[in-house]
C-alpha positions, -999 to 999 in steps of 0.1 A, spaced: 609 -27 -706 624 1 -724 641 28 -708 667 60 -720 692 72 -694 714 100 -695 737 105 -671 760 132 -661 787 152 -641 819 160 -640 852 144 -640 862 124 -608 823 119 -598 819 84 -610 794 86 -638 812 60 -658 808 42 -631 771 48 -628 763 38 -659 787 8 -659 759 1 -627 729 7 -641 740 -15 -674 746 -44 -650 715 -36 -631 698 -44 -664 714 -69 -680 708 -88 -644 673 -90 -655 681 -106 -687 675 -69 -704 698 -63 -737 711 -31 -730 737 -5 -751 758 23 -737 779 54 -750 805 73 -726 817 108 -735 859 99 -744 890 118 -731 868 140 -713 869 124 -678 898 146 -663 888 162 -632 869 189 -640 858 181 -673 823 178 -681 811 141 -684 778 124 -699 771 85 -704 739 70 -724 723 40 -716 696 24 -732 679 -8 -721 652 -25 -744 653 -41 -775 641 -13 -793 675 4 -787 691 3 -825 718 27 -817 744 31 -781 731 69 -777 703 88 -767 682 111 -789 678 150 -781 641 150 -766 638 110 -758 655 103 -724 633 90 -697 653 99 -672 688 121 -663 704 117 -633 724 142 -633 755 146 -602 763 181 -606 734 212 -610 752 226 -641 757 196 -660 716 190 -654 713 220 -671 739 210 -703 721 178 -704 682 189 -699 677 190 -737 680 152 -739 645 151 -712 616 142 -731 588 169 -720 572 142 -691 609 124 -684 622 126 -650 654 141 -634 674 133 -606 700 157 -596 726 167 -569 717 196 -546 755 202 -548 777 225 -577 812 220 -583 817 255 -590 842 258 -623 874 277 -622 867 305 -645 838 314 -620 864 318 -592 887 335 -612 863 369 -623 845 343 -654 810 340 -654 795 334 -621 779 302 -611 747 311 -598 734 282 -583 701 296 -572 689 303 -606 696 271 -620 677 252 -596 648 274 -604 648 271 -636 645 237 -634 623 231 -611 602 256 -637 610 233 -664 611 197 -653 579 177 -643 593 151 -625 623 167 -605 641 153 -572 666 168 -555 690 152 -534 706 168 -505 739 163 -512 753 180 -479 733 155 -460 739 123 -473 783 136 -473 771 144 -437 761 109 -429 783 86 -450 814 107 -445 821 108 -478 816 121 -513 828 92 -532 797 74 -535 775 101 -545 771 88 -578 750 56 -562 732 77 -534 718 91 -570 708 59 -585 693 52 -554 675 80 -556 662 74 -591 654 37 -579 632 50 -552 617 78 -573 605 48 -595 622 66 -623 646 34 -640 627 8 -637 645 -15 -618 650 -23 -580 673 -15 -552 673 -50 -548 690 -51 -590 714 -24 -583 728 -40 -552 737 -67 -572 755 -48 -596 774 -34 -570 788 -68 -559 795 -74 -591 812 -45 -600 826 -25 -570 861 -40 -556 850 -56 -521 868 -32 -504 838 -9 -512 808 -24 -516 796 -18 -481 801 17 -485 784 17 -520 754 -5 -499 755 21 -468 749 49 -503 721 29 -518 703 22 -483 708 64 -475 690 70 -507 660 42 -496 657 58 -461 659 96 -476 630 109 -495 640 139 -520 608 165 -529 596 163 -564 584 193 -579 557 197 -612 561 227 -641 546 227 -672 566 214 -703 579 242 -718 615 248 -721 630 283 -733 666 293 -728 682 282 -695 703 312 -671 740 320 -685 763 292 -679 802 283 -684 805 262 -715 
């Protein structure tokens, strides 16, 4: 097996976390696996990115531009940052919900939501959408929206490993005071199916963003 991951949000959302997850997921397996984490940038707010890549073939911690299999991806915007890093026939799995930046609030650039879904639904070929609002809705909470994702990707067949692996990580990683809630996410994202939408590979320049 041999698999590029990027992941990415902002600060506060858990991708650390995530990826932390995902690396344990793997290495459960016996899989040698190497990860980078974006550094000082995980204020709240901030914009934040973690590679991991499992196989032997993985010389260096980070993921080329144009190689990753797969971006999960917790906030729209930060799908958008990261899509670069997609190979043309990777997939994507990213949060229906923005965390709209300040400047966009404040008379900056507006976050237009609308056309940044579109634009990658245009421009990914393997694209799920998770609906954020619902799975808050059902699990009363945000906090684990970073695993509802990795469900997600599980179930979309897009990592190459198993609910069954990342539960597992989750008892060993998640303090116990948590885990069943981190369970309850990954079980949501099992029971939940997410659309997948299919575009051609080309990739021009994406709608204005806030940098």
């Amino acid at each position: 097996m041999s698999e590029n991951i990027v992941l990415c949000g902002v600060g506060g959302q858990g991708t650390v976390l995530a990826s932390k997850l995902i690396a344990s997921a793997a290495m459960g397996r016996g899989l040698p696996v190497k990860t980078a984490e974006t550094i000082g940038m995980a204020q709240r707010g901030g914009s934040v990115f973690s590679h991991v890549r499992i196989g032997a073939d993985a010389a260096s911690p980070f993921v080329a531009r144009g190689t990753a299999d797969l971006v999960v991806a917790f906030e729209p915007a930060e799908a958008l940052r990261q899509l670069p890093y997609l190979r043309a026939d990777g997939a994507m799995v990213v949060s229906s919900r923005p965390v709209v930046p300040v400047t966009a609030t404040i008379g900056g650039p507006a976050y237009d939501l609308e056309a940044i879904m579109s634009y990658l639904a245009a421009h990914v070929r393997r694209l799920t959408v998770v609906d954020a609002d619902a799975a808050v809705a059902d699990l009363g909470t945000a906090r684990v929206m970073n695993v509802v994702l990795l469900g997600a990707a599980v179930s979309a067949g897009a990592t190459g490993l198993t609910e069954g692996d990342l539960r597992a990580a989750v008892g060993e990683r998640v303090p116990e005071r948590f885990r069943e809630l981190n369970e309850r996410a990954l079980g949501w994202a099992a029971a939940h199916g997410a659309g997948e939408t299919t575009a051609g590979p080309a990739r021009g320049a994406g709608p204005a963003r806030d940098d």
